[in-house]
C-alpha positions in Angstrom: -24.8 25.7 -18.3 -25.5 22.0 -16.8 -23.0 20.7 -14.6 -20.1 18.5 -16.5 -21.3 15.4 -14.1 -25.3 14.0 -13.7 -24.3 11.9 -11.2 -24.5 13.6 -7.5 -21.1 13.6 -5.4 -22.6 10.8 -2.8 -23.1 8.0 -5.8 -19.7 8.4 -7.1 -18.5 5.1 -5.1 -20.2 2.1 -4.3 -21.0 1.5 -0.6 -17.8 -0.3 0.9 -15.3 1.4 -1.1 -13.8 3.8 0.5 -9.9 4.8 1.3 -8.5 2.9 3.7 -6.5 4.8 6.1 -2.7 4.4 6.2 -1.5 2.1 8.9 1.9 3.9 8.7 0.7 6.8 9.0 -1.7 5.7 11.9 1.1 4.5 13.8 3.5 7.7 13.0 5.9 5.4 11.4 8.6 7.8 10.1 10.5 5.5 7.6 10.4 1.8 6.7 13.4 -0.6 7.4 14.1 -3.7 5.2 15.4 -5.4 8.7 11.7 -5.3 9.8 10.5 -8.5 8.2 7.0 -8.6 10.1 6.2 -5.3 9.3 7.2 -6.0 5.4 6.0 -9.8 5.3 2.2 -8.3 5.2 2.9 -6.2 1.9 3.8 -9.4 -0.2 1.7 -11.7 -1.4 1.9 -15.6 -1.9 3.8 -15.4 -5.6 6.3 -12.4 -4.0 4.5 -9.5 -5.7 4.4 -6.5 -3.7 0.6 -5.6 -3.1 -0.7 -2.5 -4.5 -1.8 1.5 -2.6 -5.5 0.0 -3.1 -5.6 -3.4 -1.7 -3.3 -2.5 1.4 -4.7 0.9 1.7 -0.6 3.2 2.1 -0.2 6.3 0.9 1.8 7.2 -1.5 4.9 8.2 0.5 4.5 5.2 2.6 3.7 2.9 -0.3 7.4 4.4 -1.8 9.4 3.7 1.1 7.7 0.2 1.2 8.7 -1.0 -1.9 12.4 -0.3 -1.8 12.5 -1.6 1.7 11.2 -5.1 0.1 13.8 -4.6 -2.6 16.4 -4.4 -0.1 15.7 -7.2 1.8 14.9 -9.2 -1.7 18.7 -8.2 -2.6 19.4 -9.1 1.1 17.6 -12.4 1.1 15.3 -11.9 4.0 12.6 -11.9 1.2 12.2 -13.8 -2.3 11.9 -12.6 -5.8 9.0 -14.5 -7.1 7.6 -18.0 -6.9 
């Protein structure tokens, strides 16, 4: 029986698109804090939308603690809602 996929393992993704690596988990970041406003500032973008596991390259975990860190310091005001 033919393999389920034609396509060989190496063409699944376009040069350039591979996983970036975590920069939490580069530094050994245990947990975030919504008091850390240059480390959160980063994660937002112009409009106030947190930025997504693909464009800023976190891991799940990370990505988890990130965004209720932000919603903290929304709540907090040290961040804004939306635009």
């Amino acid at each position: 029986m033919p393999p389920v996929c034609m396509v060989p393992p190496e063409k699944h993704h376009r040069p350039g698109q591979e996983r970036k690596a975590c920069s939490f988990c580069e530094k050994n970041v245990g947990g975030v804090d919504y008091k850390d406003y240059p480390l959160l500032k980063p994660h937002v973008d112009y409009f106030g939308n947190i930025r997504n596991r693909s464009r800023t390259g976190t891991c799940l975990q990370h990505q988890k603690m990130l965004k209720t860190a932000i919603e903290r310091a929304r709540f907090m005001g040290m961040l804004a809602y939306r635009k």
